[in-house]
N, C-alpha and C positions, 0 to 999 in steps of 0.2 A: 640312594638307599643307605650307603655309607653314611652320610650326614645325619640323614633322620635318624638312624639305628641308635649313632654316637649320641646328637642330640638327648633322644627318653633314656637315655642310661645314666646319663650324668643328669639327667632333672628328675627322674621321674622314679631313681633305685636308690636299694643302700648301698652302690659302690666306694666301698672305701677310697679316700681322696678324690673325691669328686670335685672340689672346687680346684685340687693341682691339676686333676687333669682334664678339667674343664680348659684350660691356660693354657694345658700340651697339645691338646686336641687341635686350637686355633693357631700352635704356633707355625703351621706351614705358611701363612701368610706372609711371616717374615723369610719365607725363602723362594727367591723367587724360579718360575718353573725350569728359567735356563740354565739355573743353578743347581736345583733336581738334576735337573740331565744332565750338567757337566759334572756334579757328583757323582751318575751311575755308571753312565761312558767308560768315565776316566777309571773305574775301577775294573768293569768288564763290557765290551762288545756285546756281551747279549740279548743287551734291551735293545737294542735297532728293533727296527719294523716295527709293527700295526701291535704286537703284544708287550712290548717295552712302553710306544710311544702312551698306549690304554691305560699304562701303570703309574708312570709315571705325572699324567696331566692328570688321573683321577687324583693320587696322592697330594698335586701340588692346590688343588682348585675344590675338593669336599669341602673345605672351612666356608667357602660362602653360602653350601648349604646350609652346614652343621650352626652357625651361630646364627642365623634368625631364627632357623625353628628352635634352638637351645632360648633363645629369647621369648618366642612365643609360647613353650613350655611355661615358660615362667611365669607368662602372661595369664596363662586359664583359670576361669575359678573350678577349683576340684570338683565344689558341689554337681559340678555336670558329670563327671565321671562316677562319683558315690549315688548320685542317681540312677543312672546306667545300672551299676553293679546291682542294685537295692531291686531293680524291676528284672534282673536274673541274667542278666549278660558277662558274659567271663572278662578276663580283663585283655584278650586280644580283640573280642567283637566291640568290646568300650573301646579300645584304640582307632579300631578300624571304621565304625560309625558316630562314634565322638567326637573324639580326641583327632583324626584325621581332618575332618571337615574343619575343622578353627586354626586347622595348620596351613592352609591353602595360600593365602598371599605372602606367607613368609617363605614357604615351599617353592612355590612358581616361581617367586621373585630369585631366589637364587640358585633355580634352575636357569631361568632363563639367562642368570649372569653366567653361569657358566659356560652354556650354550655359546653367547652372544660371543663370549671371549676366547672359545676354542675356534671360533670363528676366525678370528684376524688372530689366532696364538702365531708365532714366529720360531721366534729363537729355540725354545725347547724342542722345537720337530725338526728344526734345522740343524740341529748339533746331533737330533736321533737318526739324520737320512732318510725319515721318515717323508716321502712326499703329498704336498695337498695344496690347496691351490692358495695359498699363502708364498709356501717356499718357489711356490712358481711363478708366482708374480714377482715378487723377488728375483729369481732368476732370470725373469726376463725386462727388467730395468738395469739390473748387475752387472749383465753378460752383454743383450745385443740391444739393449734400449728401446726394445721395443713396447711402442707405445699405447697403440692400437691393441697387442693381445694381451697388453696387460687389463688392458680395460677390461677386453673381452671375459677375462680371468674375474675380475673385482666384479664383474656383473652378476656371475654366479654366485658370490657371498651376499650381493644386497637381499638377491631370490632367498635366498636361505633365510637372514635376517627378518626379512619380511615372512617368511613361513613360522619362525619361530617366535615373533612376536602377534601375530595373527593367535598362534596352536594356545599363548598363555592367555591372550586378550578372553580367547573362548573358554578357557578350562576358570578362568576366574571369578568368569560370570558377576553378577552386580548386587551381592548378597555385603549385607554389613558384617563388621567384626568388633565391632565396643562394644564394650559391657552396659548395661543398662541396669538402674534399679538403685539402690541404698545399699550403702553396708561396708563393709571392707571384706575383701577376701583374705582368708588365711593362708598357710602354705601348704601345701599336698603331703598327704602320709605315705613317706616313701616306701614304693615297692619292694621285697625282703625277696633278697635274690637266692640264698639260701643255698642248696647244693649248688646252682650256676656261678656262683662267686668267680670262682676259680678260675674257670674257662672265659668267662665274661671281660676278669682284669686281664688273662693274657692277651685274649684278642684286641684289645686296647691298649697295652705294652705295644702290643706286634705292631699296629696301627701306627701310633709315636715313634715305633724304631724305624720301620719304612719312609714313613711324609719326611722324618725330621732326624732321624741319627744317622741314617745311610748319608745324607748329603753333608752334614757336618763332619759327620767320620772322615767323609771323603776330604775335604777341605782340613783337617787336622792333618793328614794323612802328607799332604801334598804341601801344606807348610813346611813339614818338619824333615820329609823325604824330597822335594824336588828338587832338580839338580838349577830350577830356572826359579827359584824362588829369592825373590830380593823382596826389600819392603823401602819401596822409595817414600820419603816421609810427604818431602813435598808436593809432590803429586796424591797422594793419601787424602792428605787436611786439605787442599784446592779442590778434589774433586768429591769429596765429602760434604762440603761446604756448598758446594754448586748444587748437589743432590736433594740436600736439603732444603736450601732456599725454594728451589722448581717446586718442590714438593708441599710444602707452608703455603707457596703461595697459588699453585692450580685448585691444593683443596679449599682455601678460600673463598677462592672467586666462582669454584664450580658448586659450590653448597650455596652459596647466595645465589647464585643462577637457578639452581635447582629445586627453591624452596618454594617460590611462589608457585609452577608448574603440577608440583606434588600437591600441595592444596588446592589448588583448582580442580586436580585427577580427583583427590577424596572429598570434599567440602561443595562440589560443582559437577558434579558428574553430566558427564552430556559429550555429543559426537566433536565439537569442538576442542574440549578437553582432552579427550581419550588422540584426537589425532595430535594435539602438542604434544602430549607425552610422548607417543610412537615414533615421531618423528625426533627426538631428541637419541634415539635409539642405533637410527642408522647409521650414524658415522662411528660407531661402537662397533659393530659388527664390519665395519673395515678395515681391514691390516692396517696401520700404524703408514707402512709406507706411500697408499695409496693417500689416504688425509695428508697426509706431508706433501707431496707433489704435485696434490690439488693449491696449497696455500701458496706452494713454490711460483707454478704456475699464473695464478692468480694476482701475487705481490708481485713478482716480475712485469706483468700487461700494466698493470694497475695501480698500485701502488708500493711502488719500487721502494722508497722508504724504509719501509716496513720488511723489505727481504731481510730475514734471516735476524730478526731481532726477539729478543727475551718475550715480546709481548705478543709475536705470533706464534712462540713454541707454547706458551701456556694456552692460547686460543685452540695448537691442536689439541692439550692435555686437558681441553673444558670436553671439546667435543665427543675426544675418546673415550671418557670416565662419567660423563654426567651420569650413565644409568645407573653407575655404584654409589653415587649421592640419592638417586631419583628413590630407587628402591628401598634404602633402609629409610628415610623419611618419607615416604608413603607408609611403610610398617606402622611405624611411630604414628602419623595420623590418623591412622583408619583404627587402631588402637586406645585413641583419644576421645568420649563422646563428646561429639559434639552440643549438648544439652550444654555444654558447661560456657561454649563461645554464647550462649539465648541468655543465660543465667548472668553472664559478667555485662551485656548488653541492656538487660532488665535494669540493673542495678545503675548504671550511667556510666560505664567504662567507655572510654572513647574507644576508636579504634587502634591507636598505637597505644594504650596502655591494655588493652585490651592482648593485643598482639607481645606486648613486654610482661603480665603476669598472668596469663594464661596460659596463650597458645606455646611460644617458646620455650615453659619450661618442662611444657608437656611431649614436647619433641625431641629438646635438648639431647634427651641418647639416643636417638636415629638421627641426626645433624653430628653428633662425636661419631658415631658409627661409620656414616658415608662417609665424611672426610676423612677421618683414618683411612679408610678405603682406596678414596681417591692417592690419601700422599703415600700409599704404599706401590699404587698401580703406578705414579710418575716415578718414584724412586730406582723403579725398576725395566720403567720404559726402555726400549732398545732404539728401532728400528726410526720411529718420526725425530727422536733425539738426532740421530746420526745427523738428517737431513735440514731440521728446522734449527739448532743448535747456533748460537752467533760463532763467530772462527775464532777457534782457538778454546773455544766454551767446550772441557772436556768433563763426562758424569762418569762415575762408579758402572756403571752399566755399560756403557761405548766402550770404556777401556778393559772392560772384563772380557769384552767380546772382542776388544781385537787380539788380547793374550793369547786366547782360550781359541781363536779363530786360528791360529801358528801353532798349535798343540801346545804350547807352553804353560800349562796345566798350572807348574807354580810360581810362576810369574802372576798369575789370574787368578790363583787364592786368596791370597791379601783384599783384593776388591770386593770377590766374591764374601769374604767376610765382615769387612765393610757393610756391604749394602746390609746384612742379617743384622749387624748392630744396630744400624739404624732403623730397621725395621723392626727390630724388637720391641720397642716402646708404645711405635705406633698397634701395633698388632696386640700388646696388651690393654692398651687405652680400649680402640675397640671392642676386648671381650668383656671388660669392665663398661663400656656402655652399652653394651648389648645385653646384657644379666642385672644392668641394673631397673628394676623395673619398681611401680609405683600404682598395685594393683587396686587405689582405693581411689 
């Protein structure tokens, strides 16, 4: 509801700064959720429990609503909604029977990421106290090794997984979304907010000060006051460096993994398809620790080799993140008519040129989108890092977490502000490919 609300405000009003704070809206992305929670923690004990943990993982995880439907806003031709009005419908029954329904794949899509990732979320509920059967699986490889009830523990998330991937499959139904027909669309006559002005920017201030100045305040705070605060350089640029590269190169390899699959979902629809996809899903919806211990397992019997090398920690960061590649390019194609792949085919385009001036640059911002996605999810990874990591291979995240694990709060700021620099870029890139749109 957050997402969508922020979304039509920033596309769809005359909010003043709407494109800054189209920018503030998406920048919790660059902070990651265990950083949320070591920002509010560290300042008061009150978020613990079930109404802290509710606040905080909403504040840290709306942007993957808010920026496809902020996308798919931008995507609509008005003339649907001026027709609406024109045949006497107000302008919340045009949202709710218009403008709702052409929101659905971008809506679902990033509920379900939500979903899928509160799923295996870790760190943030583990720094709240907050227990669920993440931190307990965890707890029980941590503590007594046990291995059996961890399983037994990770079985109830696939159930979940699988219910929530079933709940979108069915709400999404098999209805197209490109536009058909000649013409270019214009841009939409923004809504004139008029007495709500006021009330609208604060709760939008308030919104930015919550997701993103509480957790930065807190990290100023902790720089300049901790009595444990050092800024080792060397360790800094090593483990910056290391973050980075993981990151460059999982989202790479997982947007090319993930491209062909998406085109098959929209361009081939069929029970074959739809089960590739879903199935690309489920190791998403597993805590970080359980995929790590599966590979550990695996490489060890099998091929030993391969234990604990650069190329099996990215194989777990394909597995865990493909749906944040899967989903912003499916937007992107199912946004695309396909008339225009018959039309370049008429004409004698092979199929890789075909494929290099058509298809690609029609995707091109749901491909910047998921990757950014993806290299913000590895930047920030914790828990499969720990374990799949080659020795000695330290990130921005592992050492946040073992500061911040000893309460040394300002020892673990320097990182923590680390990983937001770098995630800043990314996080901009993204809302710049998400808003960029090509409605003709």
């Amino acid at each position: 509801m957050i997402g969508t609300a922020a979304a039509w405000v920033v596309e769809r009003t005359d909010l003043p700064g709407r494109r800054f704070f189209h920018v503030l809206l998406a920048a919790p992305l660059a902070v990651p959720a265990f950083v949320n929670s070591y920002g509010w923690v560290s300042l008061t004990p009150k978020v613990t429990g079930f109404d802290g943990a509710l606040l905080i993982v909403t504040l840290s995880y709306y942007p993957l609503v808010f920026l496809p439907v902020a996308a798919a806003l931008r995507g609509l031709n008005p003339a649907l909604e001026e027709t609406s009005n024109s045949l006497g419908r107000g302008s919340f029954s045009t949202f709710v029977r218009v403008v709702l329904p052409q929101l659905r794949p971008a809506l679902l899509g990033g509920s379900l990421l939500v979903g899928l990732h509160l799923l295996a979320e870790f760190g943030a509920l583990q720094m709240l106290r907050f227990p669920t059967f993440t931190t307990a699986i965890y707890d029980q490889y941590q503590s007594t090794f046990n291995g059996p009830a961890a399983s037994a523990l990770a079985t109830v998330l696939v159930l979940g997984c699988l219910l929530l991937l079933l709940a979108e499959l069915r709400l999404r139904g098999a209805r197209r979304y490109a536009p058909v027909g000649s013409g270019s669309m214009r841009p939409p006559t923004p809504l004139r907010l008029g007495r709500a002005t006021v009330p609208v920017l604060l709760a939008v201030l308030a919104l930015v000060g919550l997701a993103v100045g509480v957790p930065i305040g807190s990290l100023i705070h902790w720089l300049v006051v901790g009595s444990s605060t050092a800024f080792p350089l060397h360790s800094l640029i090593s483990t910056t460096a290391t973050s980075i590269g993981l990151g460059v190169a999982a989202a790479a390899v997982t947007s090319a993994l993930a491209l062909p699959v998406a085109w098959l979902c929209e361009r081939h629809r069929g029970r074959l398809s739809t089960l590739l996809e879903r199935s690309t899903y489920f190791g998403s919806g597993l805590p970080g620790i359980v995929v790590a211990l599966a590979f550990v397992t695996v490489t060890i019997r099998y091929a030993r080799p391969l234990y604990q090398t650069t190329a099996m920690l990215i194989a777990a960061y394909v597995i865990l993140f493909v749906p944040r590649a899967m989903i912003s390019q499916r937007a992107a194609i199912a946004q695309a008519p396909a008339i225009l792949d018959d039309v370049a085919h008429s004409l004698g385009a092979s199929r890789l040129s075909k494929l290099r001036r058509v298809t690609l640059p029609l995707v091109a911002p749901g491909m910047g989108a998921g990757a950014a996605l993806v290299f913000l999810a590895v930047v920030t990874e914790l828990t499969a890092t720990l374990l799949l990591a080659p020795i000695g291979t330290q990130t921005l995240a592992t050492q946040f977490w073992s500061k911040s694990s000893s309460i040394a709060y300002g020892a673990a700021a320097p990182y923590a502000a680390m990983m937001i620099l770098i995630s800043a870029p990314a996080t901009l890139l993204l809302t710049r490919a998400m808003t960029r749109t090509s409605p003709s």
